[in-house]
N, CA and C atoms as a LAMMPS dump frame, in Angstrom:
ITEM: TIMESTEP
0
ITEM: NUMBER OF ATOMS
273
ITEM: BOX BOUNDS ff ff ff
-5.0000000000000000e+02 5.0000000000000000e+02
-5.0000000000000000e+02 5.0000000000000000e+02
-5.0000000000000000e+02 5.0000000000000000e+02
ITEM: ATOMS id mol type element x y z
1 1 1 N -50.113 312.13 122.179
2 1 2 C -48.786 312.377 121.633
3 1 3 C -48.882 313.496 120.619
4 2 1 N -48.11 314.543 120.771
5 2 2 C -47.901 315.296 119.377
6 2 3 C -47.732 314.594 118.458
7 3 1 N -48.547 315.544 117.202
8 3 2 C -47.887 315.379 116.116
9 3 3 C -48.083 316.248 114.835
10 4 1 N -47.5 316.046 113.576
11 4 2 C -47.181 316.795 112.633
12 4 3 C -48.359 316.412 111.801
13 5 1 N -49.252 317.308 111.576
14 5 2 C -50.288 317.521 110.597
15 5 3 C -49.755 317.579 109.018
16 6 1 N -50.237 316.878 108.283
17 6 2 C -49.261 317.463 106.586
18 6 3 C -50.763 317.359 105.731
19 7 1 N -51.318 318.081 105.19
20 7 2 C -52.264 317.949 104.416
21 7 3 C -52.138 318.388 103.03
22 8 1 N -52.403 317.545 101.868
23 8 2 C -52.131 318.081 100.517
24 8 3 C -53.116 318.565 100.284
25 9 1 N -53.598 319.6 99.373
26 9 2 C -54.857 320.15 98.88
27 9 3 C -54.196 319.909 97.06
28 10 1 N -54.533 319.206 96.167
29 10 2 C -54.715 319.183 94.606
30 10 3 C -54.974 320.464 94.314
31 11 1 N -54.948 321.076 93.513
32 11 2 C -55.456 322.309 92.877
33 11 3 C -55.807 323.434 93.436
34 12 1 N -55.415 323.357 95.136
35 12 2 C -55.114 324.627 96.277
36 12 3 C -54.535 326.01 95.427
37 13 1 N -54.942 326.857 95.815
38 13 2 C -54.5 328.182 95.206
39 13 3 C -54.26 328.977 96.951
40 14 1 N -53.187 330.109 96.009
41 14 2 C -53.094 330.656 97.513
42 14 3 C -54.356 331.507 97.766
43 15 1 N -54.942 332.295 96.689
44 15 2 C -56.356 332.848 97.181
45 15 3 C -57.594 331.602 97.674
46 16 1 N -57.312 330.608 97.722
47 16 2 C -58.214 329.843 98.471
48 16 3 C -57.843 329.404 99.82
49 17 1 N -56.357 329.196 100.109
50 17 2 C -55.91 329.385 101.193
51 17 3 C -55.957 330.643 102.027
52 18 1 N -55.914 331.643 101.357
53 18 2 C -55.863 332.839 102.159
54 18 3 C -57.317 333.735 102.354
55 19 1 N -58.161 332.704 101.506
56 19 2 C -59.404 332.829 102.093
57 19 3 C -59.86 331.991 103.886
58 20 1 N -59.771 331.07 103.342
59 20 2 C -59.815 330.026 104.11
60 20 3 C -59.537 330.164 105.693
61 21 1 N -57.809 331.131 105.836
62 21 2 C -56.976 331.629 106.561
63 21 3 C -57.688 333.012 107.275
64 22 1 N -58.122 333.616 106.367
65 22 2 C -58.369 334.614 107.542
66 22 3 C -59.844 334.511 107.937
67 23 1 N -60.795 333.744 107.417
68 23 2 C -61.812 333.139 108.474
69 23 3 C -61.277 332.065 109.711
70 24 1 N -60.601 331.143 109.764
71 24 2 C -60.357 330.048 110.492
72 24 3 C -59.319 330.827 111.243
73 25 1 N -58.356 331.555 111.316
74 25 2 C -56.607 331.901 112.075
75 25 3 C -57.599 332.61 113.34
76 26 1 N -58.282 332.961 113.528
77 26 2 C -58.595 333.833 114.838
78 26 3 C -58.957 332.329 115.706
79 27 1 N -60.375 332.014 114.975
80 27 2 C -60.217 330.563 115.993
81 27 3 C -58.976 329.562 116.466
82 28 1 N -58.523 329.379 115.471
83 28 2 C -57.679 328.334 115.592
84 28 3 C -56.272 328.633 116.839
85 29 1 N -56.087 329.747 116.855
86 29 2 C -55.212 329.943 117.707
87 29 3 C -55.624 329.705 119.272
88 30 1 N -57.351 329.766 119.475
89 30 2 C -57.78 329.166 120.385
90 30 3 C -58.093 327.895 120.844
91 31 1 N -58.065 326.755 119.479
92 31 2 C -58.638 325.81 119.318
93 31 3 C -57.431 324.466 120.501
94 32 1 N -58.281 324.075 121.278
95 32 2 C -57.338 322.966 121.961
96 32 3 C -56.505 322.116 121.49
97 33 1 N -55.781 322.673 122.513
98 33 2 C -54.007 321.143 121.005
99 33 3 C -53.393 321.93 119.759
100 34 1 N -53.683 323.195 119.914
101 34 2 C -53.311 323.3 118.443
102 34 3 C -51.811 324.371 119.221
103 35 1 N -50.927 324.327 118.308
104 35 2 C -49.308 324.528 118.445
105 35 3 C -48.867 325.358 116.838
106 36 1 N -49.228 325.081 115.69
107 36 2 C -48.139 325.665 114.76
108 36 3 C -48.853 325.272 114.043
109 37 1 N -49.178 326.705 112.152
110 37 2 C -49.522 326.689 111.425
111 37 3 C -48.992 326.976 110.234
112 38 1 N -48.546 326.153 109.138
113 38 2 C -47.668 326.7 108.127
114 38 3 C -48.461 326.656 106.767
115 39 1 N -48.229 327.256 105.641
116 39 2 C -48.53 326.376 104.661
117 39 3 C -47.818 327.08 103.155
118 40 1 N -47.943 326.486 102.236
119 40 2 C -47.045 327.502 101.146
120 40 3 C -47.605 326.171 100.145
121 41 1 N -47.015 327.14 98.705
122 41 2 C -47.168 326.515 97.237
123 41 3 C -46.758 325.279 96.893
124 42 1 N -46.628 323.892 96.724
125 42 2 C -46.262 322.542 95.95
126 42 3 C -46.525 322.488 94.851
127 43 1 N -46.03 321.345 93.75
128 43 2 C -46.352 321.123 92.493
129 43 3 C -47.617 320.756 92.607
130 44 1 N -48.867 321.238 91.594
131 44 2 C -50.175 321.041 91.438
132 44 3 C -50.969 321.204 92.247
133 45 1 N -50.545 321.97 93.156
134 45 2 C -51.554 322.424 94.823
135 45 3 C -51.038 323.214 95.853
136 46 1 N -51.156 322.719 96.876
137 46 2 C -50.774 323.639 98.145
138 46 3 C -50.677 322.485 99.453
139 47 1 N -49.639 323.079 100.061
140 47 2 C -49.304 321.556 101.416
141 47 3 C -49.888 322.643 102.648
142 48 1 N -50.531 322.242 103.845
143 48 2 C -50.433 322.915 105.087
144 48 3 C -50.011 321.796 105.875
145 49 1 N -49.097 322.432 106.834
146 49 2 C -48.4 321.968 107.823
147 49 3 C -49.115 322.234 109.399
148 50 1 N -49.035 321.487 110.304
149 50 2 C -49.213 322.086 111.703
150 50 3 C -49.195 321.142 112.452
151 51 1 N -48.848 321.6 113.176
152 51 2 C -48.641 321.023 115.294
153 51 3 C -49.31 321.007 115.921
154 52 1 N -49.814 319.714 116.755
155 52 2 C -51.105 319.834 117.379
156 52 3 C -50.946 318.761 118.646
157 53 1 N -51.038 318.952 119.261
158 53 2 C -51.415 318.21 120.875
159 53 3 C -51.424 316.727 121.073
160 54 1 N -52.02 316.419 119.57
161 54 2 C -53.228 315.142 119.838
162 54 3 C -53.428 315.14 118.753
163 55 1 N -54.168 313.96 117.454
164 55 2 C -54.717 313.745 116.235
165 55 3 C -56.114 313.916 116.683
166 56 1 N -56.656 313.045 117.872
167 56 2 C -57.948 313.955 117.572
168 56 3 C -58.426 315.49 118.521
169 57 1 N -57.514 315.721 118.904
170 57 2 C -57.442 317.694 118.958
171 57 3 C -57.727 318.315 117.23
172 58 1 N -57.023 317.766 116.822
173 58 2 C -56.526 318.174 114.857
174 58 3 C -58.142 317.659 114.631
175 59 1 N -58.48 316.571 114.694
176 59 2 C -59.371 316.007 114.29
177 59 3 C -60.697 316.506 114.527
178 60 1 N -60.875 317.126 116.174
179 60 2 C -62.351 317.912 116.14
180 60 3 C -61.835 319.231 115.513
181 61 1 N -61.16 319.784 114.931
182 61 2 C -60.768 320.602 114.796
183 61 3 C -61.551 321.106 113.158
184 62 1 N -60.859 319.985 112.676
185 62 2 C -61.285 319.931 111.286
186 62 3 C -62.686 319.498 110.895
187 63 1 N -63.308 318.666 111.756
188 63 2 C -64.921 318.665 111.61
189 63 3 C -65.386 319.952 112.038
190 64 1 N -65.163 319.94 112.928
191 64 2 C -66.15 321.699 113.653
192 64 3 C -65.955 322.75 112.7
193 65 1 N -64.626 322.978 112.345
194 65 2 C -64.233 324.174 111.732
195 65 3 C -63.604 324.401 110.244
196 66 1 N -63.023 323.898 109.891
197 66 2 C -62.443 323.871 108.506
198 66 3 C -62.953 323.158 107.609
199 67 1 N -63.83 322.167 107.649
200 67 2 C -65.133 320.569 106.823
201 67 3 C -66.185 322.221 106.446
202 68 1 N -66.542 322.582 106.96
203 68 2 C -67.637 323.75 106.938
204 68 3 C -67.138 325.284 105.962
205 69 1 N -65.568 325.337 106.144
206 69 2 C -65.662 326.552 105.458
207 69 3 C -64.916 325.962 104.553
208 70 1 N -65.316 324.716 103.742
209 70 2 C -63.902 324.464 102.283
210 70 3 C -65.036 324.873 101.315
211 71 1 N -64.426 325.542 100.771
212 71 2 C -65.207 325.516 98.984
213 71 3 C -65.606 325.019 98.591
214 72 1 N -66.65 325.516 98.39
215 72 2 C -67.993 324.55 97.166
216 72 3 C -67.311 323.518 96.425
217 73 1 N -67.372 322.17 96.271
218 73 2 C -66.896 321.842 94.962
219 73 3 C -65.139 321.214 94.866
220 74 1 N -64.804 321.927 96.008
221 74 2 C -63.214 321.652 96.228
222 74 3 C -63.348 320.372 96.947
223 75 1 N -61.952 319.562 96.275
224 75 2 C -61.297 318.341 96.787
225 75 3 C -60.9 318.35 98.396
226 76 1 N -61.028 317.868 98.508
227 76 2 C -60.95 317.39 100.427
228 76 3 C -59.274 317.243 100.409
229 77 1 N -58.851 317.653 101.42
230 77 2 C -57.348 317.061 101.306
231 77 3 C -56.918 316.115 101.538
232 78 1 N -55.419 315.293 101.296
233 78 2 C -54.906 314.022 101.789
234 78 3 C -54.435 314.642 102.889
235 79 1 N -54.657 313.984 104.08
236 79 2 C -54.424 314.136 105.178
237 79 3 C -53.495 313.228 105.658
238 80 1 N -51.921 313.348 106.382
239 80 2 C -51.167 312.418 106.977
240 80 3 C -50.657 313.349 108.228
241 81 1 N -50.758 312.013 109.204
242 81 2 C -50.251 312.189 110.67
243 81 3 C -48.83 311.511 110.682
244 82 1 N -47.49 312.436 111.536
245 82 2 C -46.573 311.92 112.289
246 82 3 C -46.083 312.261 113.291
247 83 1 N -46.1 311.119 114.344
248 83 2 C -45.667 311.398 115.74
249 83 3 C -44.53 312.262 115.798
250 84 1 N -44.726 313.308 116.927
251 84 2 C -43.095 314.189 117.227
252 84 3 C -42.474 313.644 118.388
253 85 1 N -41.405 313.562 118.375
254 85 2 C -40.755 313.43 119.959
255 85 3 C -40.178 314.694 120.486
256 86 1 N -39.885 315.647 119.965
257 86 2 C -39.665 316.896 120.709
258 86 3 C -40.299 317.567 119.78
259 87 1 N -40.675 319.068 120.265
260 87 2 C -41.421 320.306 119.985
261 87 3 C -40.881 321.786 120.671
262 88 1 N -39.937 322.034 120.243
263 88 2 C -39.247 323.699 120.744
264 88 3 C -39.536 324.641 120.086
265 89 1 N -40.073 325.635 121.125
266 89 2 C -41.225 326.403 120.776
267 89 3 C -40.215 327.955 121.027
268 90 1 N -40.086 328.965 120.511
269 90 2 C -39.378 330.036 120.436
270 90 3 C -40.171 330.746 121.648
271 91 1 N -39.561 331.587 122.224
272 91 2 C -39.815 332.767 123.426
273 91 3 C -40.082 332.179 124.587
């Protein structure tokens, strides 16, 4: 089942996101299950959003690839899953 990826990062900065981002965005657009990547500023951190196939599509996703390139020292994110029932995709 699809669903909606929401991950909080605590003390996320956008230069750690946009580090983060332009190592991981080339893969990820290849990565199986994966559909839509958002993310922007919250109070005391940073939220990323995304669309994915499957939780564990998202899930090898984030061991293989993103567990490996987080920052020394940086907080792991809260991670929450919710099922989609539709997904309309532009073009």
């Amino acid at each position: 089942m699809t669903v909606l990826m929401t991950a909080q990062l605590p003390g996320g900065t956008k230069e750690m996101i946009d580090g983060m981002f332009a190592q991981l965005a080339g893969p990820q657009r290849t990565a199986q299950g994966f559909v839509l990547h958002a993310n922007g500023p919250v109070a005391g951190g940073w939220r990323v959003t995304e669309v994915w196939d499957s939780q564990s599509d998202f899930e090898a996703w984030f061991e293989s690839y993103v567990k490996p390139a987080f920052p020394e020292g940086a907080p792991m994110p809260s991670i929450t899953f919710d099922e989609l029932n539709e997904v309309l995709k532009a073009g």
